[in-house]
Residue, then its C-alpha position, 0 to 999 in steps of 0.5 A: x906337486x904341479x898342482x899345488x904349484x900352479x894354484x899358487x901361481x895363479x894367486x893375485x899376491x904371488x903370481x908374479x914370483x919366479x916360478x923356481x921359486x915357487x915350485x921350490x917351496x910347493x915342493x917342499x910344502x907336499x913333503x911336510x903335509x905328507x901328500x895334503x895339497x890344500x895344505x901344502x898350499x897353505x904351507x907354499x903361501x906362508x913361505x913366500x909371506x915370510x920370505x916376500x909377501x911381508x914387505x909389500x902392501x896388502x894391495x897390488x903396488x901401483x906401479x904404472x902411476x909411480x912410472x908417471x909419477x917418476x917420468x913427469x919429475x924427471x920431465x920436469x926438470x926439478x931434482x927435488x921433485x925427482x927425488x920425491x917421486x922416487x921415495x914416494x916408489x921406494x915406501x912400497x917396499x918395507x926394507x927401502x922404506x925403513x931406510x928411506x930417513x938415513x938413506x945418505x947415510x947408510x951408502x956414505x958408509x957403504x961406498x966410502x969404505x971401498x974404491x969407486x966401482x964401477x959396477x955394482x950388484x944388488x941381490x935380492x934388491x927389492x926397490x932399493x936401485x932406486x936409491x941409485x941418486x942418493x949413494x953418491x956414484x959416478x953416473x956412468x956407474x953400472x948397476x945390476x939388480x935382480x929378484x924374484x919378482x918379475x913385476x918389480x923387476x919390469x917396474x925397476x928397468x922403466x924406472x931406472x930408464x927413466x932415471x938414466x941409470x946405466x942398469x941390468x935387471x934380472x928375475x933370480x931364485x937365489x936358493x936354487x944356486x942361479x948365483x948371477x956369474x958376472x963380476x961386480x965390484x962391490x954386491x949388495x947383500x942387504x937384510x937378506x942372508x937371513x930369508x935365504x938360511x930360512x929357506x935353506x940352510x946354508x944356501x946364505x953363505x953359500x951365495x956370499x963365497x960364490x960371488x965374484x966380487x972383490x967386495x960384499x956388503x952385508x946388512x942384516x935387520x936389528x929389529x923385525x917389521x914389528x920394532x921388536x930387537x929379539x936380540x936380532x943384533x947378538x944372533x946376526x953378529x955372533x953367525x956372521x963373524x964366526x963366518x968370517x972368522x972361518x974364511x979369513x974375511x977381513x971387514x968394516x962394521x957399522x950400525x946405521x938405526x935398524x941395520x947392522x952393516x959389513x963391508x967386506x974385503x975378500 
């Protein structure tokens, strides 16, 4: 197993995953190739395309430049610049980029649903912490952003310096159960359950009734990186309210373009 591991650690696209990320799925890939490690390799890689590599461009993203790019905005003084920067960074990740058109939108919805926080946790956040001007909170607002991603998260805690945002980055397997133990106001599970039940089935829910959050908003895709539907919107509401249903979760339900959205109170 080490083997495989390594192998794909060592790769260019998927060297910067957090290594229990990646033995995770190498183990689980030796398992289904019943011993085949040049399979198993291939097996480990499809995985963490699915679950990563497909929301970011072929290319490494250039994160250095974007770094000058954001400083030289914010040392400019011009918000309009700052802001341009900033989406400029968010279109390397997928998820960030497909919500860039109706950003205001989408957290007026999210944080107009509950009290003002004072902390807020992004899980699985990819570049979405940039967003951090555009969702209408209190500058002293504290905010906690973790992913698998250890060049991403770098890239996030210089960037959220330079944004003086207020922040605390960390590398997580979710799957693994590292559920991060600090309490937040309100989490941000966003278009991810879906990759974690891909993984591991259960491990989605089984993050959500761990939080120590009193609020946990949940988004789920309503159509693929292709714009394909898939009846994604039936599937993900049909789980999500028998859920809820289970645990007694009260929640609020929107559908903002491409995501379907609940806000829910526990």
């Amino acid at each position: 197993m080490d083997r495989v591991r390594e192998t794909v650690a060592r790769s260019r696209r998927y060297g910067a995953v957090a290594p229990e990320t990646v033995r995770r799925l190498a183990e689980r890939a030796l398992v289904a190739s019943r011993g085949d490690e040049p399979e198993a390799v291939k097996r480990t890689k499809r995985s963490l395309h699915e679950i990563y590599g497909a929301y970011l461009p072929e290319r490494a993203p250039g994160y250095p430049g974007l770094l000058r790019d954001i400083g030289a905005a914010v040392g400019g003084g011009d918000p309009d610049a700052v802001a341009a920067a900033v989406s400029r960074a968010m279109r390397v990740h997928a998820s960030t980029r497909e919500r860039l058109p109706y950003l205001r939108e989408f957290y007026a919805a999210v944080f107009g649903a509950v009290p003002t926080p004072a902390v807020v946790q992004d899980l699985a956040c990819g570049l979405n912490p940039l967003a951090f001007g555009s969702m209408g909170l209190p500058a002293q607002t504290t905010y906690l952003a973790s992913d698998i991603d250890s060049q991403q998260m770098e890239f996030l805690d210089r960037a959220l310096d330079l944004l003086e945002v207020e922040h605390r980055v960390e590398v997580v397997d979710l799957v693994s159960g590292a559920v991060p133990a600090q309490h937040a106001d309100v989490t941000l599970v966003l278009k991810t359950l879906p990759l974690l039940e891909r993984q591991r089935a259960g491990a989605g829910w089984e993050l959500v009734d761990a939080l120590r959050s009193p609020f946990v908003v949940v988004s789920f895709p309503t159509r693929s990186l292709g714009q394909r539907s898939k009846g994604m919107f039936q599937t993900y509401s049909a789980a999500f309210e028998a859920q809820a249903a289970e645990r007694g979760w009260t929640f609020d339900q929107a559908e903002i373009a491409n995501e379907l959205i609940y806000i829910v109170r526990r």
